[in-house]
N, C-alpha and C positions, 0 to 999 in steps of 0.2 A: 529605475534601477541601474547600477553599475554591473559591474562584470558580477558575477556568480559561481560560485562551483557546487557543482551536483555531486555530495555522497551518494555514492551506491549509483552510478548514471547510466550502468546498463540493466539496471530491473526495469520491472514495469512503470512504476511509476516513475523513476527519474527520466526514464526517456519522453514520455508524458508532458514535463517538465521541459524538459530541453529542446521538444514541438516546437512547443510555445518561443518559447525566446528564440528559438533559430527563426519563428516567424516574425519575432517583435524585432529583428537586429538587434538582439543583447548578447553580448561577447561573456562564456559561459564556459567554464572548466570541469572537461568530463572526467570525474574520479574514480577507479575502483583497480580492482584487485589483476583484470585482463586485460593486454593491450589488445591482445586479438577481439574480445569482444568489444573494448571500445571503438577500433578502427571499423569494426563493422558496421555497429550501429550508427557513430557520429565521425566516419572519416572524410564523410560528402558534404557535411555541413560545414558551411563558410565561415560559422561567428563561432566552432568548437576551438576547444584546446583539449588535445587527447593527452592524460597526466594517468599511467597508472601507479599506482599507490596502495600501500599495507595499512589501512587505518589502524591496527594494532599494533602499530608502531609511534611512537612520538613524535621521532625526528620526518617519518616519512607525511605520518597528516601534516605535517607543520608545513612542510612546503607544500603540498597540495592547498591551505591555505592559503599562503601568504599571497598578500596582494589583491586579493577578493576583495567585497566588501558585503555577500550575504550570501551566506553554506544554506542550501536545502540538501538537507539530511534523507536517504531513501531508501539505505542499506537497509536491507532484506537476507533475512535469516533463516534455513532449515529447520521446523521444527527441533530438531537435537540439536541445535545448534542456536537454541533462544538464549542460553545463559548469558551469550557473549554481549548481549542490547546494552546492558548499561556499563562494562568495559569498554566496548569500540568509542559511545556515546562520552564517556569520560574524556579517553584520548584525546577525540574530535574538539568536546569543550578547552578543555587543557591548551590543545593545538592553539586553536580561535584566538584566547587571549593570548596566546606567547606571541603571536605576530600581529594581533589587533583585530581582527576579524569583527565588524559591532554586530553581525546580527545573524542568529541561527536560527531556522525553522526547519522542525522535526515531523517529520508525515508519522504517522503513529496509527494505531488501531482500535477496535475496541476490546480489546481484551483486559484493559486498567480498570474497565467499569465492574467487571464481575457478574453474579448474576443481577438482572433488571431488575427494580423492583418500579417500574411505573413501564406502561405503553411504549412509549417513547421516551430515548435518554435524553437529555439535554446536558451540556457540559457542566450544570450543578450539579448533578448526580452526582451521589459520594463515589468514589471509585472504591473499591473492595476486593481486590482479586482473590478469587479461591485456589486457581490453579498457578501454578511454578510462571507457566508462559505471560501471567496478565501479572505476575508480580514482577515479572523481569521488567515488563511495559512502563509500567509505574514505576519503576525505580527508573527508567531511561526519562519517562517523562518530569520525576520529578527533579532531576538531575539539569537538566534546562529553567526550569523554574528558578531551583535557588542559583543559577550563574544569574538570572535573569536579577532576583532579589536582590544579590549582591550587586549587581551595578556591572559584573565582568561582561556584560553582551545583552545585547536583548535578544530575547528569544519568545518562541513562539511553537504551537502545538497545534496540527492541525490532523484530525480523527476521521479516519475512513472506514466503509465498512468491507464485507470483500470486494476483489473484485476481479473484472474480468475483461477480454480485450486483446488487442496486438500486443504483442510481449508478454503476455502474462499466463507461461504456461504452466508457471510453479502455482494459480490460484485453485482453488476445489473447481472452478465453473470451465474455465477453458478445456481440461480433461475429457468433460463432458460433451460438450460441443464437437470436439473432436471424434470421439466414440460417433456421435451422432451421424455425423460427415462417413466414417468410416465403415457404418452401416454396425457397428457391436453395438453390447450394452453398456448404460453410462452408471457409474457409480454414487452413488452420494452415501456419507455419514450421519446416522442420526434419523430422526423424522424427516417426513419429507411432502406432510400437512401442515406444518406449522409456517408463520410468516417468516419470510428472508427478505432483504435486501441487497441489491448488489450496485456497484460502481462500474460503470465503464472507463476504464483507466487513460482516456484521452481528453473527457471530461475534466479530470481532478488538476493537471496541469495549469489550467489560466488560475482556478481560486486560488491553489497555493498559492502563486505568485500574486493574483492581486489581493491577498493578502500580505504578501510580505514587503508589497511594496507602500503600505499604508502604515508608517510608525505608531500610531494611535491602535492597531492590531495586537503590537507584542504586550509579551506580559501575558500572555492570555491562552486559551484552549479554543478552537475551533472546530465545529463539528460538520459533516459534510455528506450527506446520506445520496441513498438511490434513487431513482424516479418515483418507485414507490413501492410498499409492501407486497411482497404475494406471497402462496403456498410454494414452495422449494418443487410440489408436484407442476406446478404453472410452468416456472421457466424452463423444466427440463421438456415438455408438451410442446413449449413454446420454439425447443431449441429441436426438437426430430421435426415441429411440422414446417421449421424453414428449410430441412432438408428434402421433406417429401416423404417424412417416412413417419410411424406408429412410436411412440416412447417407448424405451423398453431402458428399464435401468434395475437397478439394485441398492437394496438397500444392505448397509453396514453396519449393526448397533453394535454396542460395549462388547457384546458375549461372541460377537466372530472379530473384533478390530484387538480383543486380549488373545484370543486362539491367534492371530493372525501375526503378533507382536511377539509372539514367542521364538519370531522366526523372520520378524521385519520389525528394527526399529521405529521404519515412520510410523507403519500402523500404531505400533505400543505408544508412540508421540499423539496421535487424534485423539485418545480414548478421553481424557479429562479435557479437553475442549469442546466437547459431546454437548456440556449445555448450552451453545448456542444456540442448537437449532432446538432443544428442549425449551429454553425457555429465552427468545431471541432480544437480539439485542438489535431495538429500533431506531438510529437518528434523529433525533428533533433536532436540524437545523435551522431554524428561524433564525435565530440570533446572526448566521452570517446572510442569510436572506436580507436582513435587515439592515446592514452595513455594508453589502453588495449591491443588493438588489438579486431578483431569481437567476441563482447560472444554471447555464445550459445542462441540462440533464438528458442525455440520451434515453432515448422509451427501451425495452429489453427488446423488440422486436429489430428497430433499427442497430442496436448493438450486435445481437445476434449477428445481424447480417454482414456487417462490417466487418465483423467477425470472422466469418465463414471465409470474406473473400481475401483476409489476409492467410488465411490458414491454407487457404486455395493457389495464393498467389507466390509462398514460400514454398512452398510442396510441390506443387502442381496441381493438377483439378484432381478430385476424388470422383 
């Protein structure tokens, strides 16, 4: 691969992303909306270019493009603030071709699928979204598609499920951890016996890229799951007994996350995303297993812990 620019390169996952290539020596253009957060994150790294940028702006993504030769997409959105996925996504495409850019891949989620209707999704799974948030997804992702069809760039889709990690304290799991660490109770939404999976977000950075660096990839959907199913009661057990202490969490259904929305927008934002853990939505990735080979999947224990001692290490010790 050539130089690179990471949309969205101080979330979790683009910095994930930009791991990687500051360890591969790939010269990599950190994009987003904060210069202070990019200098933070990537002002120490040798092969960064710190660019920030309004992607909802034309002229501004345009030159946050030019001169690249492949955008990983990573902007990450506030629930209330999902509608903007296939605007920004537009921009960004618009951008690509006005200065040439061949190749986009978009880190995406599973919210396009909708509810499951098998075990395990597999990227044939129709997509269907019921709710606002999985139709904005699918409209982002299919938005990459047809530039893809049209000949204007090739693009690429690659499907995560949550996840969790350094940097990632906008996800449902890190909250938790922390509560954990901090000796309170952890929250979760929804059931909390049904199967979850999650990502450790240090993980996800090599596949994207070695996906994106294989042209026989684009055109396509990629799917990229956890280490492996458990009950949502597992990992939060999993996450008080690395601290030393008993689980003690909460649960939030529909009927306190609506009481609760009448007076907090995020909560009134979870309520119809509730069927994930109702009726979850599991990764079949084989298909990039196959064209990879197995990557590295962190266990939830060693994540956990990893975890903890970044959480420890930005903070200080709990």
């Amino acid at each position: 691969m050539q130089k690179v620019a990471i949309f969205g390169a101080a979330g979790a996952i683009g910095q994930s992303v930009a791991a990687v290539l500051e360890a591969r020596g790939i010269e990599f253009r950190a994009v987003g909306r904060s210069r202070q957060k990019l200098e933070q994150a990537f002002g120490a790294m040798a092969h960064a270019e710190i660019f920030p940028a309004d992607l909802s702006e034309g002229r501004s993504a345009g030159s946050a493009a030019r001169g690249v030769e492949t955008i990983i997409y990573c902007v990450g959105l506030p629930y209330p603030s999902h509608s903007l996925h296939p605007a920004l996504m537009r921009t960004t495409l618009e951008a690509a071709k006005l200065v040439g850019v061949p190749q986009v891949v978009l880190s995406s989620s599973v919210y396009g699928y909708g509810v499951p209707r098998t075990a395990r999704v597999a990227e044939s799974h129709p997509r269907e979204p019921h709710t606002r948030k999985g139709q904005y997804r699918k409209q982002q992702e299919d938005l990459v598609m047809a530039a893809h069809a049209e000949g204007a760039i090739q693009g690429m889709i690659v499907r995560l499920p949550d996840f969790y990690g350094p940097n990632s304290d906008l996800s449902l799991a890190n909250p938790m951890i922390r509560a954990a660490l901090e000796g309170k109770t952890a929250n979760w939404y929804g059931p909390v016996h049904s199967l979850h999976e999650f990502v450790f977000t240090p993980d996800a950075g090599p596949v994207i890229l070695d996906l994106a660096a294989r042209p026989e990839c684009y055109g396509q959907a990629w799917n990229f799951g956890g280490p492996e199913a458990i009950p949502t009661v597992d990992f939060i057990t999993r996450i008080y007994r690395a601290v030393g202490r008993a689980p003690k969490y909460r649960v939030m259904g529909a009927a306190l996350l609506k009481l609760a929305g009448l007076f907090n927008r995020d909560a009134r934002e979870v309520v119809e995303m509730l069927y994930l853990q109702e009726t979850p939505v599991i990764l079949d990735d084989s298909k990039l297993t196959a064209k990879l080979g197995a990557p590295h999947k962190t266990s939830y224990e060693e994540g956990i812990r990893l975890t903890l001692e970044w959480m420890r290490g930005r903070n200080g010790s709990v």
